[in-house]
C-alpha positions as CSV (number, residue, x, y, z in Angstrom):
1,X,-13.4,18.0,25.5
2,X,-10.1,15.7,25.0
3,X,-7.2,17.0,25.9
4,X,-4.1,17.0,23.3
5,X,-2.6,13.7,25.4
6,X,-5.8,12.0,24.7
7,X,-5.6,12.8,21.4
8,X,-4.7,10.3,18.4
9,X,-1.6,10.9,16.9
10,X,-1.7,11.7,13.2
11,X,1.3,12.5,11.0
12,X,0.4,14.2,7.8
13,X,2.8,14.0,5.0
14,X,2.1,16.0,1.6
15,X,4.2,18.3,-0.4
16,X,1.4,20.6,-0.7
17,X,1.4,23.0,1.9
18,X,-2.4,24.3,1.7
19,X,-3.5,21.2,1.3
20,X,-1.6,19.9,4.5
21,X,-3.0,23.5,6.3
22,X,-6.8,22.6,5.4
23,X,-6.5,18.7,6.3
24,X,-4.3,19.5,9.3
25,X,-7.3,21.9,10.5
26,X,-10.3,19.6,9.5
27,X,-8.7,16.5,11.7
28,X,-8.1,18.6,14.3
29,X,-11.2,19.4,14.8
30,X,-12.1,15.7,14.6
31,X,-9.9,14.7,17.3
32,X,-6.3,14.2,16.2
33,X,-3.0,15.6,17.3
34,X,-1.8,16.1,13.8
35,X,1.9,16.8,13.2
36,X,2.8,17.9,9.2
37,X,5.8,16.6,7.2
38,X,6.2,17.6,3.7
39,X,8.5,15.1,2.5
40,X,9.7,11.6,3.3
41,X,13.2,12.8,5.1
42,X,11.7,14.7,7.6
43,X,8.3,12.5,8.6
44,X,11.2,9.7,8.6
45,X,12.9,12.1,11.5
46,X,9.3,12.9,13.2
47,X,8.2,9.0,13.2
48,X,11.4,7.9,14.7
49,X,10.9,10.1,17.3
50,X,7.4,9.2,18.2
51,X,5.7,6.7,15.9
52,X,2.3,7.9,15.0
53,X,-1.1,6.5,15.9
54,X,-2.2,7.2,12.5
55,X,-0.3,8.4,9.2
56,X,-1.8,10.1,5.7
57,X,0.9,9.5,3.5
58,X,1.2,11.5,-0.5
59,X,2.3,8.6,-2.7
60,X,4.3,11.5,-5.1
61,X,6.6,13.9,-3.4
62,X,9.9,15.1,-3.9
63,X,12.7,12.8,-3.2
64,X,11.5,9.8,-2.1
65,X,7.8,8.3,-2.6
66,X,5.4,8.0,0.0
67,X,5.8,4.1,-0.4
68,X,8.9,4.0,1.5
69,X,7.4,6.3,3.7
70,X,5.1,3.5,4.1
71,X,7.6,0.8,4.3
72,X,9.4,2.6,7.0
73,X,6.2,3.6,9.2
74,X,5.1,0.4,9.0
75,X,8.7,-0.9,10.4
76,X,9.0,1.2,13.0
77,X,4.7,0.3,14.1
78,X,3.2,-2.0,12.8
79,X,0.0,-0.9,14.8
80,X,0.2,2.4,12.6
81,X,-3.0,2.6,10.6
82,X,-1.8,4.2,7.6
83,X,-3.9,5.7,4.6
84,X,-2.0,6.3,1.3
85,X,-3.7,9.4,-0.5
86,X,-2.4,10.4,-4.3
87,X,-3.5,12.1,-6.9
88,X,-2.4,9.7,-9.6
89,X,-4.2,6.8,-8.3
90,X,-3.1,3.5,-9.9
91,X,-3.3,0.0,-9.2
92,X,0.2,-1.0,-9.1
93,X,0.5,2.0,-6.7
94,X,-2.4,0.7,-4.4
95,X,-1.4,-3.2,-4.2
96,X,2.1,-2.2,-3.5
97,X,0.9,0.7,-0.6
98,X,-0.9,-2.3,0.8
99,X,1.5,-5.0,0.6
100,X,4.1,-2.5,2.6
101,X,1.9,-1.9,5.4
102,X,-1.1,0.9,4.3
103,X,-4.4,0.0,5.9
104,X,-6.2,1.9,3.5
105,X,-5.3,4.1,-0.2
106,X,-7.2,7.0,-1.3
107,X,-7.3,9.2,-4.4
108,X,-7.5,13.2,-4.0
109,X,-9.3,15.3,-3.9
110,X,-10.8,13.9,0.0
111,X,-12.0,15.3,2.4
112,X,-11.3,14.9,6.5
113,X,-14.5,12.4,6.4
114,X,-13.2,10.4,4.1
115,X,-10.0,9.7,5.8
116,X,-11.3,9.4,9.2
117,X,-13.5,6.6,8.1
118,X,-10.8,4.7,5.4
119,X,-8.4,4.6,9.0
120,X,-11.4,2.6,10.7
121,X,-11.5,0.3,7.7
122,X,-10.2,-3.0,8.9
123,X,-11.7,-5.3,6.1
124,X,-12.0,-5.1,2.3
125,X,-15.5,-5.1,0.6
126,X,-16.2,-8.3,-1.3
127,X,-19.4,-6.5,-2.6
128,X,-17.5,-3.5,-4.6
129,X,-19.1,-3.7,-8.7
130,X,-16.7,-5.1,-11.1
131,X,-15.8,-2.9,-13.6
132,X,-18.0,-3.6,-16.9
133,X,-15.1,-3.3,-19.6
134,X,-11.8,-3.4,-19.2
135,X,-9.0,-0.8,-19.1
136,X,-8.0,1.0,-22.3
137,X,-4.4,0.9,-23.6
138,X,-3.9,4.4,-22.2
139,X,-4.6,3.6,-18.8
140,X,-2.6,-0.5,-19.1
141,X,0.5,1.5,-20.3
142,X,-0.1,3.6,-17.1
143,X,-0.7,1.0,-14.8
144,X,2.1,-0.6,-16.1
145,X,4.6,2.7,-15.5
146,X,3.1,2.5,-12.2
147,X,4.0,-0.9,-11.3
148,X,7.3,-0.9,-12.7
149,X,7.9,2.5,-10.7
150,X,6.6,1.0,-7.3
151,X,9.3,-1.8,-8.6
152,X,12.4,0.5,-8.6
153,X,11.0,2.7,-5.3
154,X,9.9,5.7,-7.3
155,X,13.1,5.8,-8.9
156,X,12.8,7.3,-11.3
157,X,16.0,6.9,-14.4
158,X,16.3,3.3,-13.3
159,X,11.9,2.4,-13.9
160,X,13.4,4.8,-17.2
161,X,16.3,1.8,-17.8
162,X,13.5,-1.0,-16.9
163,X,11.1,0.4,-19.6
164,X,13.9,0.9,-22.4
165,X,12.0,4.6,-22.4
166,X,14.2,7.8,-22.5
167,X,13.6,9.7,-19.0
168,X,12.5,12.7,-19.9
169,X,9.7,10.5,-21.8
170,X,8.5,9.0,-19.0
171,X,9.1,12.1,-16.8
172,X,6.6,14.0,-19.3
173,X,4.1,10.9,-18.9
174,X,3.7,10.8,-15.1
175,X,3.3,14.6,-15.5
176,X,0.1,13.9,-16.7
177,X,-3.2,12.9,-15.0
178,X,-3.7,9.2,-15.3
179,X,-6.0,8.5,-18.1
180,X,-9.6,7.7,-17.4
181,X,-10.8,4.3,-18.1
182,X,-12.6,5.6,-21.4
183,X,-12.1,4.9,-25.2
């Protein structure tokens, strides 16, 4: 058996403390050394002390997103394999995770599997289906919130200013689920 120096570093960062409990436990069991943040401030702190072999990053917690949690891992290690994991999935979201340094972006619910093998993935998939229709206005107007959001770093009254939308509008619509991609 490996002993904890051996061991992978992993720094997990959600807001959701059962959730960090059960996937702290799960990659633990795989192999890691898994040290728990629950917001961007404090994995900031924990990083700078001792950049992580490996990061799962929440995209939405308080303060800060996990994009400039992203941003800043990647700064400090580039070698950091990073998976973003959210559960309001988007495009804009993704291509922005990737373009500051994730190796890999994952929509909740996962399980330990799942991120264990999206940290190993070093190459896209050129065989992945193309969608058969394209997205509905519901879910555009989300991607679009969503991109303009990763534009202003999560902030949210100036992505408000951007959109000409009253904040508490667009506060009510990132409440919600993203819509599917159905009529």
């Amino acid at each position: 058996m490996s002993t904890p120096a051996d061991s992978p570093s992993l720094l997990l960062v959600d807001d959701d403390n059962a959730f960090c409990e059960v996937m702290a436990k799960a990659l633990r069991r795989r192999g890691f050394e898994v040290t728990v943040a629950h917001d961007v401030e404090s994995a900031s702190r924990l990083a700078e002390e001792e950049p992580p072999e490996y990061a799962l990053v929440d995209l939405k917690m308080p303060g800060d997103s996990g994009l400039a949690l992203v941003r800043h891992l990647n700064a400090l290690e580039p070698a950091t394999r990073i998976v973003m994991l959210t559960g309001y999935a988007g495009i804009a979201t993704a291509v922005e995770a990737i373009k500051l340094g994730a190796t890999h972006y994952l929509a909740k619910p996962v399980d330990a599997d799942e991120v264990v093998a999206a940290f190993s993935k070093a190459e896209g998939n050129a065989s992945i289906p193309v969608a058969p229709t394209p997205l509905t206005m519901n879910r555009l107007e989300w991607e679009h919130i969503q991109r303009v959001l990763g534009e202003h770093d999560g902030n949210i009254s100036a992505t408000a200013r951007a959109l000409n939308m009253h904040r508490r509008t667009l506060q009510r619509k990132l409440a919600k689920s993203p819509p599917r991609n159905q009529g």
